[in-house]
C-alpha positions in Angstrom: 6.6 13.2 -27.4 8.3 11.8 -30.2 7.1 9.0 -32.6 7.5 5.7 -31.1 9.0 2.3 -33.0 6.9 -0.3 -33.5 9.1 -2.8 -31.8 9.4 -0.5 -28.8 5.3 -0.6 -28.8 5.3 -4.1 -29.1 7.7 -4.9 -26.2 5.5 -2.0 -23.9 2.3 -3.7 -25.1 0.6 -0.6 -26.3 -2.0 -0.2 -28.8 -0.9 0.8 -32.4 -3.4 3.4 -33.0 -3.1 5.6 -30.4 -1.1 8.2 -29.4 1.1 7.5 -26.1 1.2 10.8 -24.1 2.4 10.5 -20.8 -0.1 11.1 -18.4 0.4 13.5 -15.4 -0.9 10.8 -12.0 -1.9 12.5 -8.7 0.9 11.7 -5.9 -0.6 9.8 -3.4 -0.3 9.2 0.3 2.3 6.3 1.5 0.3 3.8 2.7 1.0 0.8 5.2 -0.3 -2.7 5.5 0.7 -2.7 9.1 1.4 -0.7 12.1 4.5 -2.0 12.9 6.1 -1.1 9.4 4.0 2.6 10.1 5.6 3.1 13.3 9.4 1.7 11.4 8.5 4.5 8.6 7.8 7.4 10.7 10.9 6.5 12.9 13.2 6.5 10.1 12.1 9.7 8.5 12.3 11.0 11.8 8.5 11.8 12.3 8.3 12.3 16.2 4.3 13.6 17.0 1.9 11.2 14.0 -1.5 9.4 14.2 -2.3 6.9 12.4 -5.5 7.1 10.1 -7.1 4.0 8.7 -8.0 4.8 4.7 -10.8 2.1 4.6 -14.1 1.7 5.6 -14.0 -1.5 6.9 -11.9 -2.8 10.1 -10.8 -6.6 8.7 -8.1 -5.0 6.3 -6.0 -2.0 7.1 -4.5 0.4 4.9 -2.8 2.9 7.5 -1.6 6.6 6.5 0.8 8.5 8.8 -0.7 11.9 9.8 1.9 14.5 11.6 0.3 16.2 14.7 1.4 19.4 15.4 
């Protein structure tokens, strides 16, 4: 990557003394808040056979990921 200006680091709030390489993240799930929006999702993308699986532990907050059933 190519040297950065220092206005350019100032307005991205980086640090001056390191370099900025752009890290690769790991694509994650899409995740829902609620099974209404889930069900919306899967409908528009056309997702006919899904479960959904509930990522956390605990049952007071939901975070629901649409798995395809075969």
């Amino acid at each position: 990557m190519t040297k950065m200006h220092t206005r350019m680091k100032r307005k991205l709030g980086l640090a001056h003394n390191k370099s900025h390489k752009k890290r690769i993240k790991k694509v994650k799930p899409k995740t829902f808040k609620t099974e209404e929006s889930a069900k919306k999702y899967a409908e528009f993308k056309g997702i006919k056979k899904y479960k959904l699986v509930n990522l956390r532990i605990s049952e007071d907050k939901k975070k629901l990921k649409i798995v395809p059933e075969k």
